[in-house]
Backbone and ligand atoms as CSV (ligand in chain L), in Angstrom:
chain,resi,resn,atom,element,x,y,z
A,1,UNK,N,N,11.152,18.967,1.798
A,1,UNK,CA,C,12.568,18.557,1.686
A,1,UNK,C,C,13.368,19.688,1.041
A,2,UNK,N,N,14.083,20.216,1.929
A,2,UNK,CA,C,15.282,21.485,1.170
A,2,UNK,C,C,16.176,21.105,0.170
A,3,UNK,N,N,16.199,21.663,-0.766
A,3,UNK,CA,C,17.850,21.139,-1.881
A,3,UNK,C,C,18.996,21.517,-1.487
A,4,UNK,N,N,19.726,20.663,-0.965
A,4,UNK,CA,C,21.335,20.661,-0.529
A,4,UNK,C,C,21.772,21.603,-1.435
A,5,UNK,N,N,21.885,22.032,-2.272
A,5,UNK,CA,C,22.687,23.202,-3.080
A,5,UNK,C,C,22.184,24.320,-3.159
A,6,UNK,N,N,20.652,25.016,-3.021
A,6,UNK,CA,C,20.485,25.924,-2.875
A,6,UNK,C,C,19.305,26.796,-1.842
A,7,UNK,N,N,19.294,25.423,-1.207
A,7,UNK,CA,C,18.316,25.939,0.146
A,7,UNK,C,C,16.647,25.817,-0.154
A,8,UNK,N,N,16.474,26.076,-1.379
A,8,UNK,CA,C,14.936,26.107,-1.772
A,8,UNK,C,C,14.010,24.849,-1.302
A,9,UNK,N,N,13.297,25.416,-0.471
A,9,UNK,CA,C,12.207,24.674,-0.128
A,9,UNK,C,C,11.169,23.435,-0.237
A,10,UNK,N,N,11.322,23.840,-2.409
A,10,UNK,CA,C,10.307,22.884,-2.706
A,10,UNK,C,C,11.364,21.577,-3.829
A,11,UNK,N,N,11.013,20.411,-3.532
A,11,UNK,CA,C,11.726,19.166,-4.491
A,11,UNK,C,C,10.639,18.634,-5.014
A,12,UNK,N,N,10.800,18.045,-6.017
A,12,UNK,CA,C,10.328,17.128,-6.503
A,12,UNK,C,C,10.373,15.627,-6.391
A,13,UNK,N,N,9.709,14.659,-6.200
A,13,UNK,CA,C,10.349,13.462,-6.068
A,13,UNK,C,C,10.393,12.654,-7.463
A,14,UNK,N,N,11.491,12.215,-8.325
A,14,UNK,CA,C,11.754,11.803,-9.567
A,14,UNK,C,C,11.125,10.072,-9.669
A,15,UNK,N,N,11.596,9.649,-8.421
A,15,UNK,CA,C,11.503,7.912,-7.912
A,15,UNK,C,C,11.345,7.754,-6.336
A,16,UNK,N,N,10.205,6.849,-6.465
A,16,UNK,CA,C,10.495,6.078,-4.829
A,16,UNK,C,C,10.891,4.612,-5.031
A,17,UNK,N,N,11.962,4.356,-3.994
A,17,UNK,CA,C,11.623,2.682,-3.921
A,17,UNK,C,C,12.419,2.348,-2.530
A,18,UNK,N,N,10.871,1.231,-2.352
A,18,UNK,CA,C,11.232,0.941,-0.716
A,18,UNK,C,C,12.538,-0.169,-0.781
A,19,UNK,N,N,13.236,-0.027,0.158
A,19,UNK,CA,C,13.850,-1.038,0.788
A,19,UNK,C,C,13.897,-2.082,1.422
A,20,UNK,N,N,13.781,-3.135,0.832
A,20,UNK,CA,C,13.296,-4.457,1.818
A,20,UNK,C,C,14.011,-4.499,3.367
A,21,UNK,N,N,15.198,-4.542,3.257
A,21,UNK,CA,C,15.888,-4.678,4.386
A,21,UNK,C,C,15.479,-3.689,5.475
A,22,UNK,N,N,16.166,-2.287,4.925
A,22,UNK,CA,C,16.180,-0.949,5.941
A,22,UNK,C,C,14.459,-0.922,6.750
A,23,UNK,N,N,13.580,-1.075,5.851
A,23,UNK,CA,C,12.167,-0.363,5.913
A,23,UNK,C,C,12.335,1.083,5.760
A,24,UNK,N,N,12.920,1.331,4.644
A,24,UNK,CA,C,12.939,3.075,4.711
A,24,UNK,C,C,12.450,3.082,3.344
A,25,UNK,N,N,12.834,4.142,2.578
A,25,UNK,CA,C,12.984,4.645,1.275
A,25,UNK,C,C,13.489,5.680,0.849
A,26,UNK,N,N,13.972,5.096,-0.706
A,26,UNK,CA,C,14.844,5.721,-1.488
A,26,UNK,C,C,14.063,6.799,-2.168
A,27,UNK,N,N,14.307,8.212,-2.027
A,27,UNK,CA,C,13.888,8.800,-3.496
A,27,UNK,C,C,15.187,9.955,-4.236
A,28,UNK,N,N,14.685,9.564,-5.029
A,28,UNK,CA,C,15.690,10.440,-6.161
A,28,UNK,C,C,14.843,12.072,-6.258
A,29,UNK,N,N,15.703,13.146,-5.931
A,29,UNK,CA,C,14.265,14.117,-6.155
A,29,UNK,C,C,15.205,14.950,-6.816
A,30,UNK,N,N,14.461,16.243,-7.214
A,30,UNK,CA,C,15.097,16.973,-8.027
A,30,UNK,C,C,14.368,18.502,-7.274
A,31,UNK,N,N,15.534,19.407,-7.486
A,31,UNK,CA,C,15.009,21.066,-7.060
A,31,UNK,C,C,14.532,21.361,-8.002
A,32,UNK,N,N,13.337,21.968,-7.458
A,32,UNK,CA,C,11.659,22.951,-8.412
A,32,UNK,C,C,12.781,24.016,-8.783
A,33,UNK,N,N,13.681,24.653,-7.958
A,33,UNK,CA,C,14.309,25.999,-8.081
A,33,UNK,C,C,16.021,26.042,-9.139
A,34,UNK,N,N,16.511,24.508,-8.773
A,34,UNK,CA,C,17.711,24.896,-9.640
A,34,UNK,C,C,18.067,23.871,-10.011
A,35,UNK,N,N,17.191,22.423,-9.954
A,35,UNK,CA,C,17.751,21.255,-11.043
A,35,UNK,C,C,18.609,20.312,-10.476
A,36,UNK,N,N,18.957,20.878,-9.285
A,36,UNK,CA,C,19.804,20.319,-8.362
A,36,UNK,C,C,19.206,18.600,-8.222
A,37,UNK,N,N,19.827,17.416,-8.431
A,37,UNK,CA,C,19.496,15.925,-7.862
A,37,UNK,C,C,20.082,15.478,-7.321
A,38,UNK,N,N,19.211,15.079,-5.891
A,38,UNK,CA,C,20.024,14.229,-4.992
A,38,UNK,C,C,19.174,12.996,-4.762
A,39,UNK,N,N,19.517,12.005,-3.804
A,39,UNK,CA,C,18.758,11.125,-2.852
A,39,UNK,C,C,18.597,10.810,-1.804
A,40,UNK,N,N,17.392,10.621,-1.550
A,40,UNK,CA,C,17.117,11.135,0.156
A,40,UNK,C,C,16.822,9.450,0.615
A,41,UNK,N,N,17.294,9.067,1.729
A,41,UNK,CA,C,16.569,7.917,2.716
A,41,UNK,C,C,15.875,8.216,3.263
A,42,UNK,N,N,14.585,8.050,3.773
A,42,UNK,CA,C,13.488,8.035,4.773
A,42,UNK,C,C,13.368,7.001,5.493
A,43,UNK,N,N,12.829,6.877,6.304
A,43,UNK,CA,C,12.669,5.970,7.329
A,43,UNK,C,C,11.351,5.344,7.492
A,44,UNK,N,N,10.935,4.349,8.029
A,44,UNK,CA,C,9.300,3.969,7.459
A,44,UNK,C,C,8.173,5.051,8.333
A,45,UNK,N,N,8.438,5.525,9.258
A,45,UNK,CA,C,7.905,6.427,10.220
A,45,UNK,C,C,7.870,7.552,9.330
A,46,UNK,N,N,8.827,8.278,8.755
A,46,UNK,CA,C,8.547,9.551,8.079
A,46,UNK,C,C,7.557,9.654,7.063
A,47,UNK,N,N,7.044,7.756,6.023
A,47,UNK,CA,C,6.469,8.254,5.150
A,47,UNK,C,C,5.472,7.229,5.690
A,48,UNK,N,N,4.726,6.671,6.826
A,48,UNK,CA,C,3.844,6.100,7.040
A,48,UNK,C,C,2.525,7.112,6.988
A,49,UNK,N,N,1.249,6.821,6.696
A,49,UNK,CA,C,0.172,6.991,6.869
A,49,UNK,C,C,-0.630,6.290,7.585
A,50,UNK,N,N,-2.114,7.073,7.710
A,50,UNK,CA,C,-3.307,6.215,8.758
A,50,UNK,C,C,-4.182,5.874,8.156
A,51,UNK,N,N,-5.064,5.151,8.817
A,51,UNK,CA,C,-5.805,4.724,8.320
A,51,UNK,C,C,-7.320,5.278,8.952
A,52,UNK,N,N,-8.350,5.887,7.927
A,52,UNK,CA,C,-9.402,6.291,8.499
A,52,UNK,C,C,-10.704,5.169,8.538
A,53,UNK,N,N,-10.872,4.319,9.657
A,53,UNK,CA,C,-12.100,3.339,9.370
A,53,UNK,C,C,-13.310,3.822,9.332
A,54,UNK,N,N,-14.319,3.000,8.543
A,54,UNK,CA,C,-15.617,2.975,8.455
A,54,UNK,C,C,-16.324,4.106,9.381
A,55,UNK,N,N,-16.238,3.758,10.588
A,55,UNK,CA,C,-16.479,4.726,11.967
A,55,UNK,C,C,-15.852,6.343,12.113
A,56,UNK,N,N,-15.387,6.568,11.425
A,56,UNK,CA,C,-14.204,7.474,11.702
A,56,UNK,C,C,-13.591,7.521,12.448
A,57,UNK,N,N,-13.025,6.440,12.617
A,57,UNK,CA,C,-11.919,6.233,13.857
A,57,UNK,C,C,-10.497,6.193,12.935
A,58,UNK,N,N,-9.483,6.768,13.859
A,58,UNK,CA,C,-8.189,6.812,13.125
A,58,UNK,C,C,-7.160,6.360,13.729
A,59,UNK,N,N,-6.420,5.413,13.027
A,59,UNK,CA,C,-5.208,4.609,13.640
A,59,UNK,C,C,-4.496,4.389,12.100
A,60,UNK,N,N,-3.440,4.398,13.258
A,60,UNK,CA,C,-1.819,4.138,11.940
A,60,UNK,C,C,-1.785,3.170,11.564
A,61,UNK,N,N,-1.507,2.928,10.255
A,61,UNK,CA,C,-1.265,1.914,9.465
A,61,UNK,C,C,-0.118,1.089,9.936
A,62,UNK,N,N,-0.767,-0.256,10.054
A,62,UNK,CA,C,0.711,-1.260,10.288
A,62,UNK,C,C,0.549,-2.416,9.009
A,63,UNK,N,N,1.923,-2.717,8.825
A,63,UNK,CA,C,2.131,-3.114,7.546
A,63,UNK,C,C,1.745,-5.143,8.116
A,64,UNK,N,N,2.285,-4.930,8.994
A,64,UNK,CA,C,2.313,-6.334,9.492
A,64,UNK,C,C,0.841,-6.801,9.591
A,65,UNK,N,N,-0.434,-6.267,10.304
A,65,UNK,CA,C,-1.153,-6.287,10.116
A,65,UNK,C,C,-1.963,-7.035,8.886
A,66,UNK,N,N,-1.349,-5.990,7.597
A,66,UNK,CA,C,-1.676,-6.227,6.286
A,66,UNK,C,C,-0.967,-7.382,5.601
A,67,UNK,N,N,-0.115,-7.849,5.947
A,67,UNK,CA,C,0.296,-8.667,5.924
A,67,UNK,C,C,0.171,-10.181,6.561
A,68,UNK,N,N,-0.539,-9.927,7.472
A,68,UNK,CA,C,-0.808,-11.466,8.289
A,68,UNK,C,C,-2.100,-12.253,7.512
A,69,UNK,N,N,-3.013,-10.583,7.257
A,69,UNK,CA,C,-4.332,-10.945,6.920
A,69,UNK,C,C,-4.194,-11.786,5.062
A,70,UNK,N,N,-3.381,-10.922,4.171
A,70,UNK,CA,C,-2.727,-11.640,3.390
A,70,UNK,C,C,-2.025,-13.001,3.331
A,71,UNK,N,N,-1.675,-13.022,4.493
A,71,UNK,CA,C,-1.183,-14.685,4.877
A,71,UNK,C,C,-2.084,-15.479,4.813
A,72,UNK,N,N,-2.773,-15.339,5.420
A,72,UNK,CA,C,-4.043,-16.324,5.530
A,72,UNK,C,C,-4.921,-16.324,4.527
A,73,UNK,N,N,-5.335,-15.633,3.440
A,73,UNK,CA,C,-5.898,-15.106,2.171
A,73,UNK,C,C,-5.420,-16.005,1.284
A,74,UNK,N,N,-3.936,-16.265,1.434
A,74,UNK,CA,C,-3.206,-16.707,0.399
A,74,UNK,C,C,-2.670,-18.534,0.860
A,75,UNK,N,N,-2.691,-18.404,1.913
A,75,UNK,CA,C,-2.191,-19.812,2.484
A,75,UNK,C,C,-2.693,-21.110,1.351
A,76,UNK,N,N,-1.273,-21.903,1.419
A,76,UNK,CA,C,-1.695,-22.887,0.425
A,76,UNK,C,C,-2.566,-22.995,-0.927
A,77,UNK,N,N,-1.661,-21.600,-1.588
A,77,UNK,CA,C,-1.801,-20.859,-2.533
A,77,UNK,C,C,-0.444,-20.741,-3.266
A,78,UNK,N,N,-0.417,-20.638,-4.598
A,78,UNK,CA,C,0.890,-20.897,-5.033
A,78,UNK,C,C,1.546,-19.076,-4.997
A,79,UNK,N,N,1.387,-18.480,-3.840
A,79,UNK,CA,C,1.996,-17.641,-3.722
A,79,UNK,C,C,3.117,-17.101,-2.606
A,80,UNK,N,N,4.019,-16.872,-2.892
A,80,UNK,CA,C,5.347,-16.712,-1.838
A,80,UNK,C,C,5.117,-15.132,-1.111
A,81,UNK,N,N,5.134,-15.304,-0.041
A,81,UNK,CA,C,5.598,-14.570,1.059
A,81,UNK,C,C,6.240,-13.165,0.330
A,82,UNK,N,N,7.434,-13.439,-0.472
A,82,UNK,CA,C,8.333,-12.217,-1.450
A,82,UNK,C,C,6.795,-11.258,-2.027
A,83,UNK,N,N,6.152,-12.418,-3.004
A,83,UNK,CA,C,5.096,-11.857,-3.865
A,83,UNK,C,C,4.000,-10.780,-2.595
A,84,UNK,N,N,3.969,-11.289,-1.225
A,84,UNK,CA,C,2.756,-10.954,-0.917
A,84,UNK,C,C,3.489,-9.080,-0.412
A,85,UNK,N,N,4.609,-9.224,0.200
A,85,UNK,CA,C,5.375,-8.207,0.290
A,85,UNK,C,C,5.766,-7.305,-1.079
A,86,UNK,N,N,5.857,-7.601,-1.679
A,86,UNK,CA,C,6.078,-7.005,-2.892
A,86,UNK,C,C,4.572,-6.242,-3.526
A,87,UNK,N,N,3.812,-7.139,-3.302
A,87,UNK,CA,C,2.058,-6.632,-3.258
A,87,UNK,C,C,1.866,-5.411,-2.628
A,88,UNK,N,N,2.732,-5.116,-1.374
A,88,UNK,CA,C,2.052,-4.317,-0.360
A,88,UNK,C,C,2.922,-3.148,-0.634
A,89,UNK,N,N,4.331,-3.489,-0.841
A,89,UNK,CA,C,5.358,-2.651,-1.776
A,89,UNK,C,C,4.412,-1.794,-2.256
A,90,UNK,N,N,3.782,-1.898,-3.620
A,90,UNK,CA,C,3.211,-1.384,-4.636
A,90,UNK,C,C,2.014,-0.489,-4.458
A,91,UNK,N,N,1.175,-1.213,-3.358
A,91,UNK,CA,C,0.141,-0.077,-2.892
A,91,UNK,C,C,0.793,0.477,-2.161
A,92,UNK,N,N,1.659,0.334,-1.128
A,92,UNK,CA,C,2.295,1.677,-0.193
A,92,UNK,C,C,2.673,2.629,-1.060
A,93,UNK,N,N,3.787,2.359,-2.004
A,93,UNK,CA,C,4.160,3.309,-2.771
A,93,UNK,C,C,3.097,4.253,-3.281
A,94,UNK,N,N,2.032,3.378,-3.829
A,94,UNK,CA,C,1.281,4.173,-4.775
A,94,UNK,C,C,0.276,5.084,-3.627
A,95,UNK,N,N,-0.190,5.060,-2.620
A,95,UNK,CA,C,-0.488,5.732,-1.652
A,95,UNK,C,C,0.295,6.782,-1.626
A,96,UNK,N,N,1.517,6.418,-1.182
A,96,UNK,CA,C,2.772,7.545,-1.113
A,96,UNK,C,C,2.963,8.674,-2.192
A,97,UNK,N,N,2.752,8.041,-3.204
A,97,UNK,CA,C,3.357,9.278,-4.338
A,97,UNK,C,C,1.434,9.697,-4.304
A,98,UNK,N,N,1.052,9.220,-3.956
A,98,UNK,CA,C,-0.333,10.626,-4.128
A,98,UNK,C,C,-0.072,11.323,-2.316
A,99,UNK,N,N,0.733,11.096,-2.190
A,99,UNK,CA,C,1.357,12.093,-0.992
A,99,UNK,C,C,0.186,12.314,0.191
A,100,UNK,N,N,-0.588,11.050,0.577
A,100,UNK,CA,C,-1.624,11.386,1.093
A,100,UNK,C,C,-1.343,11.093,2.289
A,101,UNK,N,N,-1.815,12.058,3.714
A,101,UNK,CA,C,-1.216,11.021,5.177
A,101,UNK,C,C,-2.149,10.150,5.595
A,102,UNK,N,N,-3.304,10.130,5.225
A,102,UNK,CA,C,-4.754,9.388,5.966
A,102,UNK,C,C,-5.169,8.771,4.353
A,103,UNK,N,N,-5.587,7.791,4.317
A,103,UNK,CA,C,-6.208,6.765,3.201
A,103,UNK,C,C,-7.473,6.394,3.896
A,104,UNK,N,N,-8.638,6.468,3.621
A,104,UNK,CA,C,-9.603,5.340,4.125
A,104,UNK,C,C,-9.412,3.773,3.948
A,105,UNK,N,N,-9.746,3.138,4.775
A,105,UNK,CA,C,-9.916,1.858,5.205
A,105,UNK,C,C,-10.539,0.852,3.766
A,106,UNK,N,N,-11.414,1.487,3.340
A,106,UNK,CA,C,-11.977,1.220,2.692
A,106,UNK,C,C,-11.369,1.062,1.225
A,107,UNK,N,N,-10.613,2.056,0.755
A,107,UNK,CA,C,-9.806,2.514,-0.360
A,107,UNK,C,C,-8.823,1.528,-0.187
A,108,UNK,N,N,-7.956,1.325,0.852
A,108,UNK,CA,C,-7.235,0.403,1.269
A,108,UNK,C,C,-7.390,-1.078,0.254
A,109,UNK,N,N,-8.273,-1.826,1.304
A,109,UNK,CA,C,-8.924,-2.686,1.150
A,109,UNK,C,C,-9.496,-3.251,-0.257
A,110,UNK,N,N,-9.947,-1.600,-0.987
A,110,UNK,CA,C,-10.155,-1.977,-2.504
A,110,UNK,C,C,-8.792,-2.261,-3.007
A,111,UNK,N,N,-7.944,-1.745,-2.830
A,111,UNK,CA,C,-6.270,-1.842,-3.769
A,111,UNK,C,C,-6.025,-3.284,-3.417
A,112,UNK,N,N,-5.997,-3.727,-2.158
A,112,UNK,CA,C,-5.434,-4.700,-1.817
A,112,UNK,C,C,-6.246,-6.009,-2.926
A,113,UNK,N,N,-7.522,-5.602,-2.834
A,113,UNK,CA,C,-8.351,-6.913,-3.188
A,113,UNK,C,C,-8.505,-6.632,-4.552
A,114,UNK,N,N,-8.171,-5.614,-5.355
A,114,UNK,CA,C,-7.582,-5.384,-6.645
A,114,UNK,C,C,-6.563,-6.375,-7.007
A,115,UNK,N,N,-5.434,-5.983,-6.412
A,115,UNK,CA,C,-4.110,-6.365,-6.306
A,115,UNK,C,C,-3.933,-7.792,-6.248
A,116,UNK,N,N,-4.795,-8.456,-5.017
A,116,UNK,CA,C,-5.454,-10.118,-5.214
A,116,UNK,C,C,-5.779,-10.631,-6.181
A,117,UNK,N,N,-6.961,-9.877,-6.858
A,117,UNK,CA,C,-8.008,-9.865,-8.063
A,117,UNK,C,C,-7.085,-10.883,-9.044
A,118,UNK,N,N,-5.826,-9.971,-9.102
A,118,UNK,CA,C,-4.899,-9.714,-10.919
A,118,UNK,C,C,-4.264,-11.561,-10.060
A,119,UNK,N,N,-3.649,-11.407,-8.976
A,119,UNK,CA,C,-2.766,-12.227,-8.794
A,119,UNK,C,C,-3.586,-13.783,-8.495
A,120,UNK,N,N,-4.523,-13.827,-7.492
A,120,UNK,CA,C,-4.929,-15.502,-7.127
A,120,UNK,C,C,-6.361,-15.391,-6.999
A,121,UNK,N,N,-7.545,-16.019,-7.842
A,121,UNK,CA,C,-8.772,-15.786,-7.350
A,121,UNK,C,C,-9.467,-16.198,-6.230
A,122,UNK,N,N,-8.480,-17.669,-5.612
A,122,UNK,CA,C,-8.939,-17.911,-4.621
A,122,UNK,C,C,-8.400,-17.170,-3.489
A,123,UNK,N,N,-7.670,-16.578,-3.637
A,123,UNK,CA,C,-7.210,-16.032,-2.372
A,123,UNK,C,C,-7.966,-14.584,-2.069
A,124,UNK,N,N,-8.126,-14.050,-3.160
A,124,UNK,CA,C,-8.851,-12.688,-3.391
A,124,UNK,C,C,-10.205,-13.157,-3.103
A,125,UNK,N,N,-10.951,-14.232,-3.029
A,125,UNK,CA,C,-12.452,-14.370,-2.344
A,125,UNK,C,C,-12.394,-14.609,-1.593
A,126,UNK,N,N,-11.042,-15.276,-0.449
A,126,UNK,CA,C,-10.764,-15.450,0.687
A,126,UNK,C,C,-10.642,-14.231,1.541
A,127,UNK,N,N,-10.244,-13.509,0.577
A,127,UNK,CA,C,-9.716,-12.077,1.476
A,127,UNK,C,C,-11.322,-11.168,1.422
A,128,UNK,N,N,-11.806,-11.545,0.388
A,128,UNK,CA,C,-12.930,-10.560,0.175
A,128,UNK,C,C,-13.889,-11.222,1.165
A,129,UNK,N,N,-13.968,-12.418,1.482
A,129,UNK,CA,C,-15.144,-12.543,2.240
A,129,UNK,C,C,-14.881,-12.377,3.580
A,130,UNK,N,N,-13.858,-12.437,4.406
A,130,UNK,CA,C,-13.276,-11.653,5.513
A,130,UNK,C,C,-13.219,-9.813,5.544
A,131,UNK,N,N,-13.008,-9.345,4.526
A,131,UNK,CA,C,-12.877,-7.863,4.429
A,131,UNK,C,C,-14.189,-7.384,3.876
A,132,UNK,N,N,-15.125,-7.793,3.334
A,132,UNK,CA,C,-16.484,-6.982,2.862
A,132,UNK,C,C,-17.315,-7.684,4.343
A,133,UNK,N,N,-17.175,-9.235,4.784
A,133,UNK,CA,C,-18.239,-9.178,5.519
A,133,UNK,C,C,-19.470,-9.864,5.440
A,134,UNK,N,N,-19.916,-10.495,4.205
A,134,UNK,CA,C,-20.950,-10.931,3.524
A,134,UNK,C,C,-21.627,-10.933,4.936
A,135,UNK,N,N,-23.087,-10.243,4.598
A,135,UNK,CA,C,-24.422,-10.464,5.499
A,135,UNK,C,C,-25.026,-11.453,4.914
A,136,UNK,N,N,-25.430,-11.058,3.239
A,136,UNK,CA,C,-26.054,-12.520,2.679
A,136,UNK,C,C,-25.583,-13.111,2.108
A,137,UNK,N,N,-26.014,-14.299,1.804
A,137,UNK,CA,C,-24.825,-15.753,0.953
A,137,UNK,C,C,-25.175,-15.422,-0.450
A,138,UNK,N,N,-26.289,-14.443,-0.747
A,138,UNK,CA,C,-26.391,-13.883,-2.068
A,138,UNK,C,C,-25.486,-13.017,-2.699
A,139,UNK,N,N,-25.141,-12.111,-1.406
A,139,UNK,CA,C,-24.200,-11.003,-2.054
A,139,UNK,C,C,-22.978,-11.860,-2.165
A,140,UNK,N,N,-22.806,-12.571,-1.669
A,140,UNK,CA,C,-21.361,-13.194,-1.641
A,140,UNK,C,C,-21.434,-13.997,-3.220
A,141,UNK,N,N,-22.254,-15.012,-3.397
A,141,UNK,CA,C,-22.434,-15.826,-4.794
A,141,UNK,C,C,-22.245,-14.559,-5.708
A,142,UNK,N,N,-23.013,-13.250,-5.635
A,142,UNK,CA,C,-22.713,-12.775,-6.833
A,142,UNK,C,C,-21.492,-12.101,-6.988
A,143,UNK,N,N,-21.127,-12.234,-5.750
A,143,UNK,CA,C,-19.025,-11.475,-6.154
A,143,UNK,C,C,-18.228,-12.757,-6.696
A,144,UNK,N,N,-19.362,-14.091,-6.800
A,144,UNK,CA,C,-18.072,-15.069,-7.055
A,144,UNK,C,C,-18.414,-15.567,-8.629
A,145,UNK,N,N,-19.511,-14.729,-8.862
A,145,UNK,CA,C,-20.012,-15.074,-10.235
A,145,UNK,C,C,-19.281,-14.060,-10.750
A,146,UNK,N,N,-19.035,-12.737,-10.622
A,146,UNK,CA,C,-18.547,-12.149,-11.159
A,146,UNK,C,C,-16.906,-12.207,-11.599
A,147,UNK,N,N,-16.373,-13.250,-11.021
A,147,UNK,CA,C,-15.138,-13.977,-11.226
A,147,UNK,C,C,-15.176,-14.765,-12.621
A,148,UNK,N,N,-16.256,-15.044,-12.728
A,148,UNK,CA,C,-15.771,-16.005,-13.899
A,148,UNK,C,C,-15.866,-15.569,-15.239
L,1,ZN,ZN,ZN,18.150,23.915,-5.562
């Protein structure tokens, strides 16, 4: 990103924050070269990333996606729709400011079921036993022992 006042190359970004409405984002950045602050809009395309699966297969991240699967995680759960978006808010961002374009699948998946963890336990073993997979009903009991 160039600084409107003196051409230099490199900015800093001070703040991000997404926009519910637009799907873009706000950042406040500042010139490495002369101090200069402005704010830039982005668009969700400019700061989207991919996703690298298990396989090494690579496909772009869709938010909706992450979001449906959260729906159902959380369903008839005392959690609102705002909260689950606002969830995803927080790991995008935090993806974003480590400025990374590819995340593994996996890394993903841990934030998200982090992020569950803090907020609903039932929904976070809902999500975990769809997203890890359980082969045995052992490994699964001991992720639910470890809840308590
Ligand atoms: Zn400058």
């Amino acid at each position: 990103m160039k600084c409107p006042q003196c051409a230099f190359e490199d900015t800093k970004v001070l703040e991000s924050r997404l926009s519910h409405e637009g799907r873009s984002v706000r950042r406040r950045r500042s010139c490495v070269q002369c101090n200069y602050r402005f704010t830039t809009y982005e668009k969700e395309e400019e700061f989207s990333f991919q996703v690298v699966k298990k396989d090494g297969r690579v496909e772009a991240y869709y938010r909706q996606k992450a979001l449906r699967s959260l729906q159902v995680a959380c369903s008839k759960r005392p959690i609102s729709m705002e909260q689950i978006e606002e969830m995803m808010d927080r790991i995008e961002r935090a993806i974003q400011e480590h400025g990374e374009r590819t995340v593994p699948s996996q890394k993903l998946g841990d934030m998200i079921m982090e992020a569950l963890h803090a907020m609903d336990k039932v929904a976070y073993v809902r999500f975990a036993s769809v997203y890890k997979d359980f082969k045995d009903p052992d490994e699964f009991l001991a992720e639910l022992k470890g809840l308590s």
